[in-house]
C-alpha positions as CSV (number, residue, x, y, z in Angstrom):
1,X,-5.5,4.9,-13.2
2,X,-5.1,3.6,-9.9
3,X,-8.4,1.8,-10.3
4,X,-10.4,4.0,-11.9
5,X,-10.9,3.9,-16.2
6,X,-8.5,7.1,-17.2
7,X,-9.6,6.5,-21.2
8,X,-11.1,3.7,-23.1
9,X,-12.0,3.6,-27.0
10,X,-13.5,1.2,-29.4
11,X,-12.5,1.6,-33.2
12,X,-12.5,0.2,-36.3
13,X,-14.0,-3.5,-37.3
14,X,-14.2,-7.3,-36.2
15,X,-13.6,-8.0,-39.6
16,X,-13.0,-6.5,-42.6
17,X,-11.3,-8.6,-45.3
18,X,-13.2,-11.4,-46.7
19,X,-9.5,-12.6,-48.4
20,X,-5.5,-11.9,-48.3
21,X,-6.4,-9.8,-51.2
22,X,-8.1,-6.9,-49.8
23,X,-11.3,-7.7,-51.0
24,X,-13.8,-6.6,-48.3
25,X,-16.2,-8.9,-46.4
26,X,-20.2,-8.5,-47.3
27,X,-20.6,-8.0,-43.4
28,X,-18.3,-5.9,-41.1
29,X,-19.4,-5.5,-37.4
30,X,-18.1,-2.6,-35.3
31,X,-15.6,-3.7,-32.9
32,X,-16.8,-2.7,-29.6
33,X,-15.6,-2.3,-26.3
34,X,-17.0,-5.7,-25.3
35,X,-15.2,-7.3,-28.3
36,X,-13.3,-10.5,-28.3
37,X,-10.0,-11.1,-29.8
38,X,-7.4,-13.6,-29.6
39,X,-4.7,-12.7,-27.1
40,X,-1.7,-14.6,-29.2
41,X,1.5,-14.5,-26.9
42,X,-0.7,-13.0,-24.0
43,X,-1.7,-16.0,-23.2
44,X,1.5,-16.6,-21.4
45,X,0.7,-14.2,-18.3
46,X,-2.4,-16.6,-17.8
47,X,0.0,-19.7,-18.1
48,X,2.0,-17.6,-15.8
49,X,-0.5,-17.3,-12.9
50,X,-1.6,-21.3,-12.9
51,X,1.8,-22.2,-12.2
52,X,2.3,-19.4,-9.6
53,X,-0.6,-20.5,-7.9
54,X,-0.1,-24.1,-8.4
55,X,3.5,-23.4,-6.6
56,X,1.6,-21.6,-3.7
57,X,-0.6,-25.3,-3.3
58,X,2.3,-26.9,-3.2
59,X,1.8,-29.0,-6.2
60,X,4.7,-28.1,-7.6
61,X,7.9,-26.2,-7.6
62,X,9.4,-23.9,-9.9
63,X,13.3,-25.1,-9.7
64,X,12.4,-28.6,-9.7
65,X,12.9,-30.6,-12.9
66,X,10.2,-30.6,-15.2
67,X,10.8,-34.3,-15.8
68,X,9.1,-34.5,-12.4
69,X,5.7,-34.4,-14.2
70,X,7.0,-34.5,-17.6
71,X,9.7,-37.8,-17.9
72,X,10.6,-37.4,-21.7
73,X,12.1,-33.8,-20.7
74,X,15.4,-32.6,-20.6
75,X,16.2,-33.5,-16.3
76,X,18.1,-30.0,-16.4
77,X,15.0,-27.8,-17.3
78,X,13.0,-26.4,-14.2
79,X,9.7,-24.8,-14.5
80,X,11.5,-21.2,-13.7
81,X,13.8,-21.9,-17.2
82,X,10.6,-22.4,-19.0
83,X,9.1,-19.0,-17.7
84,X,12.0,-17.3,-18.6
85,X,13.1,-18.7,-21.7
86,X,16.3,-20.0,-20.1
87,X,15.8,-23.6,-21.0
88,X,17.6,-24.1,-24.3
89,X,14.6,-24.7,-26.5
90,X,13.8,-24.1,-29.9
91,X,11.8,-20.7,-30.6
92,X,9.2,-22.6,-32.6
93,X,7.9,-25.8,-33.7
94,X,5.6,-26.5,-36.6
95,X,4.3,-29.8,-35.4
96,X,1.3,-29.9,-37.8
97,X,3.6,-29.9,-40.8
98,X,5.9,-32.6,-39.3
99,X,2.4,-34.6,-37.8
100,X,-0.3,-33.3,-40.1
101,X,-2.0,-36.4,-39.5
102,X,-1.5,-36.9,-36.2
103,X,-4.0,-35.8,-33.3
104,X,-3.4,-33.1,-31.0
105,X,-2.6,-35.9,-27.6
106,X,0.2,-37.6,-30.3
107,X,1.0,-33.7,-31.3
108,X,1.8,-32.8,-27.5
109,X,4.0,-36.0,-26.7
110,X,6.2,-35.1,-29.3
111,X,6.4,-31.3,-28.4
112,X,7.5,-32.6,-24.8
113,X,10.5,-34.6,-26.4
114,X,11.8,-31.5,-28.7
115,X,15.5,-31.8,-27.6
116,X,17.4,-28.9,-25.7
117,X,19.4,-26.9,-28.7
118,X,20.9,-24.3,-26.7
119,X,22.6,-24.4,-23.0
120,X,19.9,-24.7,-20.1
121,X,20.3,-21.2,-18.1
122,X,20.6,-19.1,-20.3
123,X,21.5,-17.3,-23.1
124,X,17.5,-16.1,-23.6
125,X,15.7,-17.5,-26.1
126,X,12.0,-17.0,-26.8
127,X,10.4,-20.4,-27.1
128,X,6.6,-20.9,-27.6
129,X,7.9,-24.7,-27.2
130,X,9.1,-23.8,-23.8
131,X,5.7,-22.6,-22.9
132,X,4.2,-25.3,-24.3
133,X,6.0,-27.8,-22.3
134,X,5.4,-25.0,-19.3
135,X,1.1,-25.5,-19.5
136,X,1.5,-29.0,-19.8
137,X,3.7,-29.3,-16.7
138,X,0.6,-27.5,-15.2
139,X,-2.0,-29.3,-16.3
140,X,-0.3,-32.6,-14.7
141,X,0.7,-30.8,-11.6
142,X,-2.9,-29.7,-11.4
143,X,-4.6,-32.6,-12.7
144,X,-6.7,-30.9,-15.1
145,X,-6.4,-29.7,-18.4
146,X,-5.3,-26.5,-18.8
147,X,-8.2,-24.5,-20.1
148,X,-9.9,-25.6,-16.8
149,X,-7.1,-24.7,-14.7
150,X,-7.1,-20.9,-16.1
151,X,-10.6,-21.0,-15.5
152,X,-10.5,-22.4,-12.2
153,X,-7.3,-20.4,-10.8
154,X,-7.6,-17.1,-12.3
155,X,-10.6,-16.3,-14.7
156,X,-13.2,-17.3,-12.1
157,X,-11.3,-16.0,-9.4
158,X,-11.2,-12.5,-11.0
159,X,-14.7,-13.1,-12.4
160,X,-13.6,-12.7,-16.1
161,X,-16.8,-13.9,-18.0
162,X,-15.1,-13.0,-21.4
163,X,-12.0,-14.7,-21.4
164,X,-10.8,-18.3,-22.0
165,X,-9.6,-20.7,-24.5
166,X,-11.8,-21.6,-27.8
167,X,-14.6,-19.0,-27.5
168,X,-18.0,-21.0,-27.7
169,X,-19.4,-18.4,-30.6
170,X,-17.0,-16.3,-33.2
171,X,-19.9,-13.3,-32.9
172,X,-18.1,-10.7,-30.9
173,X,-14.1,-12.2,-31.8
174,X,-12.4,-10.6,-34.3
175,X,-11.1,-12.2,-37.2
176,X,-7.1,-12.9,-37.4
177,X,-5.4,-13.8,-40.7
178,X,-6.7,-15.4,-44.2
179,X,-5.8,-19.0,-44.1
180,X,-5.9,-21.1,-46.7
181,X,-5.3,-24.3,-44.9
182,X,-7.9,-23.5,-42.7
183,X,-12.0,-25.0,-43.3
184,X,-14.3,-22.3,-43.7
185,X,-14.6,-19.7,-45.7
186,X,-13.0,-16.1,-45.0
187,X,-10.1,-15.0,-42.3
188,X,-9.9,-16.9,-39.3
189,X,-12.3,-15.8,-36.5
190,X,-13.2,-17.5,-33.5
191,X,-10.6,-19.9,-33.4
192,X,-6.9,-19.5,-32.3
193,X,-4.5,-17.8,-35.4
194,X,-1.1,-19.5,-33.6
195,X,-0.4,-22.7,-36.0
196,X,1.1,-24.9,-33.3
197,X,-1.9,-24.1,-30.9
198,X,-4.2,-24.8,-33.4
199,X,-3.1,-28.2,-33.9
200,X,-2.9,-29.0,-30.7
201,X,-6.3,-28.6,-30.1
202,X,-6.4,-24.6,-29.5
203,X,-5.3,-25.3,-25.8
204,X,-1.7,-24.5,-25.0
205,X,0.3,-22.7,-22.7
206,X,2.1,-20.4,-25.3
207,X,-1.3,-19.2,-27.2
208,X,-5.3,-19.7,-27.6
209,X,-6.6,-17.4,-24.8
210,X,-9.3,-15.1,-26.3
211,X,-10.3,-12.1,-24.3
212,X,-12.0,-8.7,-23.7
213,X,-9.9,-5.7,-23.1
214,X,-11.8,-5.4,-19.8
215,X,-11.2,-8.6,-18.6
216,X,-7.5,-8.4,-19.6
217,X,-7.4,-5.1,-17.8
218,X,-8.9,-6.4,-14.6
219,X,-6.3,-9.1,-14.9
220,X,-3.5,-6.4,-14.9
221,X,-5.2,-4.3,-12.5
222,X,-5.0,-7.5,-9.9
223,X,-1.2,-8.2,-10.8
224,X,-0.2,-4.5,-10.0
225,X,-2.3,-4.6,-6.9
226,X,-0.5,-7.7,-5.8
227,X,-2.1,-10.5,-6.8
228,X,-5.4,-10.9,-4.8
229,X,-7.2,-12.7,-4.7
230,X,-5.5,-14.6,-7.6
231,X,-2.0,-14.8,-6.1
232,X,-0.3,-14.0,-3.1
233,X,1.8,-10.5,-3.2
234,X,4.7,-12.9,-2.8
235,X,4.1,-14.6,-5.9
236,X,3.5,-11.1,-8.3
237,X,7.2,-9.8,-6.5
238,X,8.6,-13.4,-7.9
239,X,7.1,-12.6,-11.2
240,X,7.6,-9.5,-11.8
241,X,11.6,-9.6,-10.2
242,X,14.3,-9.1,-12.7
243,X,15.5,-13.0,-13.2
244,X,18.6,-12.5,-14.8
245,X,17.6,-14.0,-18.0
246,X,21.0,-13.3,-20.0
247,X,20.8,-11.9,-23.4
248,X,17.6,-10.4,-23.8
249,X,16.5,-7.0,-25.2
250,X,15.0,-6.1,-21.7
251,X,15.3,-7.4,-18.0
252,X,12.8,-10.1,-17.6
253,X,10.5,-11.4,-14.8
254,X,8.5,-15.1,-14.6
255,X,6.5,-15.1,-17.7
256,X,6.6,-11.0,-17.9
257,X,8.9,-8.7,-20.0
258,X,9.9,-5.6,-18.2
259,X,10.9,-2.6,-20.2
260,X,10.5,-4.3,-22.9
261,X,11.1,-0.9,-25.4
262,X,8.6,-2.4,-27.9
263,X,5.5,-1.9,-25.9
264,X,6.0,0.0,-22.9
265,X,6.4,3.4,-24.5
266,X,7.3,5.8,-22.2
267,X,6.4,3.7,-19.2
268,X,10.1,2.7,-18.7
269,X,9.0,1.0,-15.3
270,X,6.1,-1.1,-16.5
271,X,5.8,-4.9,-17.0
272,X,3.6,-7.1,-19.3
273,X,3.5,-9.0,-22.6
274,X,2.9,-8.5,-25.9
275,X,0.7,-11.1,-28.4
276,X,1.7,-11.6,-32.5
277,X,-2.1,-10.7,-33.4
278,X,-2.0,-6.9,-32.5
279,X,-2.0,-7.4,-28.4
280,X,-0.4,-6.2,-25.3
281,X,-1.0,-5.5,-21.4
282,X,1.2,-3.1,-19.9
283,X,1.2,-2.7,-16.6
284,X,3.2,0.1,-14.4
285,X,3.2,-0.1,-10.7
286,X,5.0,3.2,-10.0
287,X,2.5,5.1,-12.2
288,X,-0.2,2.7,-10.7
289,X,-1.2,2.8,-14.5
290,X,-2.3,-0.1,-16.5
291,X,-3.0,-0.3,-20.1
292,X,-4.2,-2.8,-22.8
293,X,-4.3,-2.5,-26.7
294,X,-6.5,-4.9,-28.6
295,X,-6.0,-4.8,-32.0
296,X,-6.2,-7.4,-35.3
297,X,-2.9,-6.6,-36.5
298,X,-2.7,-9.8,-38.7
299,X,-5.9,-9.5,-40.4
300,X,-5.7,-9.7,-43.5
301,X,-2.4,-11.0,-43.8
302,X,0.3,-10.8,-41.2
303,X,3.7,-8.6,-41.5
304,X,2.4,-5.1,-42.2
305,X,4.5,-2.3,-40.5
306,X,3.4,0.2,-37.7
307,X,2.0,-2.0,-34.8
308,X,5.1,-0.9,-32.2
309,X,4.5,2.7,-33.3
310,X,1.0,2.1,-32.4
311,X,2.3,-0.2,-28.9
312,X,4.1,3.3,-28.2
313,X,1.5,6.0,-29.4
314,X,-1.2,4.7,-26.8
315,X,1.6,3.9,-23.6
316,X,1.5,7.8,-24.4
317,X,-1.8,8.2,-24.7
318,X,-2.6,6.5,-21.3
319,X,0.2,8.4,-19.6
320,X,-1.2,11.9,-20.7
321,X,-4.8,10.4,-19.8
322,X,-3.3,9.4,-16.3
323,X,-1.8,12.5,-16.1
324,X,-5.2,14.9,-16.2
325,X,-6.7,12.5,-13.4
326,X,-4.0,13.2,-10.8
């Protein structure tokens, strides 16, 4: 609240199921407060900030066609129709069931030539391929590859020690979903649970940042204080602006959500993201309030009911919290 922890709380387990039967694992670590897990859709907001910043060097600009840096795009689609789901692209793409023996560089070239299916501005469409063609744009504006430039343009910058892509050891990351396909034995842990960032490589813009839930905080905490020393105050009033994204369940911002009613709660105000494994950041500059859920919804098996319930029950939670610190 306004800086200061109002309420934090580790429960439950890293990992639990030893199958997609139920059948428990021999060895189940506490989560903890210092606890790792896989951000999922999250990983967007980090996506996010290297192209903000990348726009404030002047490497690139966010109505400029992506064919700029990428020449087997669409010449309609600008970065700022990638960030807000404008572009016309598909929602998904499983590219290791239509290359499963391809590598992840032959992977990503064909991800940058998945046609436009929709009309470029808008209606909204969610598109994890959007965002994929969104980090690669800034890893060739920024001549690096993209886990670098997170590291070097935000997770340094805020001093994040605890969050990046492909976590060296799975000993504090909880586990994700049971995956047959997968090597190893047991539910996925330590390595990215999105299919499509998996196989390319467990770096893409749309998925594959793991984090703590203090390090994702301290990233909220420096967008609702306006950006410093990550981005300029000018670049978190761009994000966080209603676009005018056409078509979505809320108003929507560059690379945020705001409202969005399935996470915010009763912070009508707030801003943030949400992540398939269990995951959100919530942030609410009126309240100066920001919260973060980490959870392993997906584990053992994805689809089981109660995770917005649960989005909602802590949003109220931190507001009551909030509330006794005033």
């Amino acid at each position: 609240m306004n800086g200061s922890v109002a309420a934090a709380s580790a429960a439950g387990e890293l990992v639990r199921y030893a199958a997609a039967d139920g059948t428990l694992a021999a060895q189940r670590p506490p989560a903890r407060r210092d606890s790792i897990f896989d951000l999922a859709s999250v990983s967007k907001l980090f996506t996010t900030a290297v192209l903000l910043r990348l726009a404030e060097e002047g490497r690139l600009d966010l109505d400029e066609p992506v064919a700029r840096h990428v020449p087997a795009s669409d010449g309609r689609i600008t970065p700022r129709h990638l960030l807000t789901h404008t572009a016309g692209l598909p929602a998904t793409r499983r590219i290791d069931r239509e290359l499963p023996d391809a590598d992840a560089d032959t992977r990503m070239a064909a991800m940058l030539e998945t046609p436009v299916v929709h009309p470029v501005g808008g209606p909204y469409l969610y598109s994890d391929v959007g965002m994929v063609m969104a980090g690669r744009v800034a890893e060739l504006a920024g001549g690096a590859p993209l886990d670098v430039l997170v590291r070097t343009r935000v997770t340094e910058v805020l001093g994040l020690a605890d969050t990046g892509y492909r976590p060296a050891s799975p000993a504090r990351v909880a586990a994700t979903e049971w995956k047959s396909e997968r090597p190893g034995p047991g539910c996925v842990r330590g390595e990215v649970h999105d299919e499509t960032a998996y196989a390319l490589g467990g770096v893409a813009g749309h998925a594959g940042v793991f984090a703590t839930a203090g390090d994702v905080l301290a990233f909220g905490e420096a967008l609702r204080r306006g950006g410093g020393p990550m981005l300029s105050g000018r670049s978190v009033a761009e994000m966080t602006r209603d676009q005018g994204a056409e078509g979505a369940p809320f108003r929507h911002g560059l690379g945020v959500r705001l409202g969005d009613p399935s996470t915010v709660g009763p912070l009508d105000g707030a801003y943030g993201h949400s992540g398939f494994t269990g995951t959100s950041l919530v942030v609410d500059p009126v309240r100066r309030l920001t919260v973060v859920l980490l959870t392993n919804a997906v584990h053992p098996v994805r689809g089981r009911d109660g995770i917005r319930e649960l989005r909602h029950a802590v949003a109220a939670e931190a507001l009551r919290a909030a509330d006794l610190h005033l």
